[in-house]
C-alpha positions in Angstrom: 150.5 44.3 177.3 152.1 46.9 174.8 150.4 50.1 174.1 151.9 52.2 170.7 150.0 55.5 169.6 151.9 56.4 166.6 151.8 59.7 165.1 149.4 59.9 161.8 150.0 62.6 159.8 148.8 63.4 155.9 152.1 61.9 154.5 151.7 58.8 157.3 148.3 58.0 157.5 149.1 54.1 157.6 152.2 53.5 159.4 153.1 49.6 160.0 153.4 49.2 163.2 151.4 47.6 166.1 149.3 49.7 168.4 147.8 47.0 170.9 149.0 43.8 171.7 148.1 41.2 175.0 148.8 38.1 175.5 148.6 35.5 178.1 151.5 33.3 178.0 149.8 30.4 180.5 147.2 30.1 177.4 149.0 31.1 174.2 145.7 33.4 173.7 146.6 37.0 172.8 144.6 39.9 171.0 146.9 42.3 168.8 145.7 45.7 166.9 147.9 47.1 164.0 148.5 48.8 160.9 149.3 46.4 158.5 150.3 48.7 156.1 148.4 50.2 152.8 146.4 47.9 150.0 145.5 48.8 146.6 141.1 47.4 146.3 139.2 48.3 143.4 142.2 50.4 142.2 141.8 52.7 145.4 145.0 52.6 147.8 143.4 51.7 151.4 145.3 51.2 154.9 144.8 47.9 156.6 144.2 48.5 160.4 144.4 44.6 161.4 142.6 42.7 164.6 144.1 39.2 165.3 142.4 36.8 167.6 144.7 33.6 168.6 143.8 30.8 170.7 144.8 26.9 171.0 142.0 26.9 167.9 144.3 29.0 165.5 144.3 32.4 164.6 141.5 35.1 163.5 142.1 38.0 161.6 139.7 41.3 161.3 140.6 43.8 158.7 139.4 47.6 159.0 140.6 49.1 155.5 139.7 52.6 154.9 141.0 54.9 152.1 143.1 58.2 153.2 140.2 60.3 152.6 137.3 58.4 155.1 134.9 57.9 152.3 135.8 54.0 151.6 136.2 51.2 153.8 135.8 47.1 153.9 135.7 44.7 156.5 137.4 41.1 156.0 137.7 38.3 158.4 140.6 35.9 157.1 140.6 32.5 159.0 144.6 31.4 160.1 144.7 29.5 156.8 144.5 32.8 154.8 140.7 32.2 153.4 138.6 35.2 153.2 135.5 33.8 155.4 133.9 37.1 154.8 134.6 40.5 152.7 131.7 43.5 152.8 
């Protein structure tokens, strides 16, 4: 297990970096939280914080993306092919 609470200030308010990351290497599963750094949606510059799921099935990804201010955000699962299964 690796724990990482970076430091998020004004100027760094999406650092890439991972926060969280388990794995069990018996299985291959592991769980793994982190910034994945800052994308521009709908013209409005938003930091990807990034879930990913992995299993003998494949990998899962859950993106949290949230503007600098708090007053946008999506959610996106992206299946280990890179399809977006599901964008609000």
């Amino acid at each position: 297990m690796e724990y990482n609470d970076p430091e998020l200030t004004e100027k760094n308010w999406c650092p890439e970096e991972v926060i969280f990351s388990i794995s069990d290497p018996r299985t291959s599963e592991g769980y793994l939280i982190r910034y994945a750094g800052i994308e521009k949606i709908d013209g409005i510059e938003m930091c990807n914080l990034c879930s990913e799921i992995s299993n003998e099935n494949g990998t899962m990804q859950i993106d949290y993306l949230f503007d600098n201010s708090g007053d946008y955000f999506r959610f996106r699962i992206v299946d280990d092919e890179g399809n977006v299964q599901m964008f609000l």
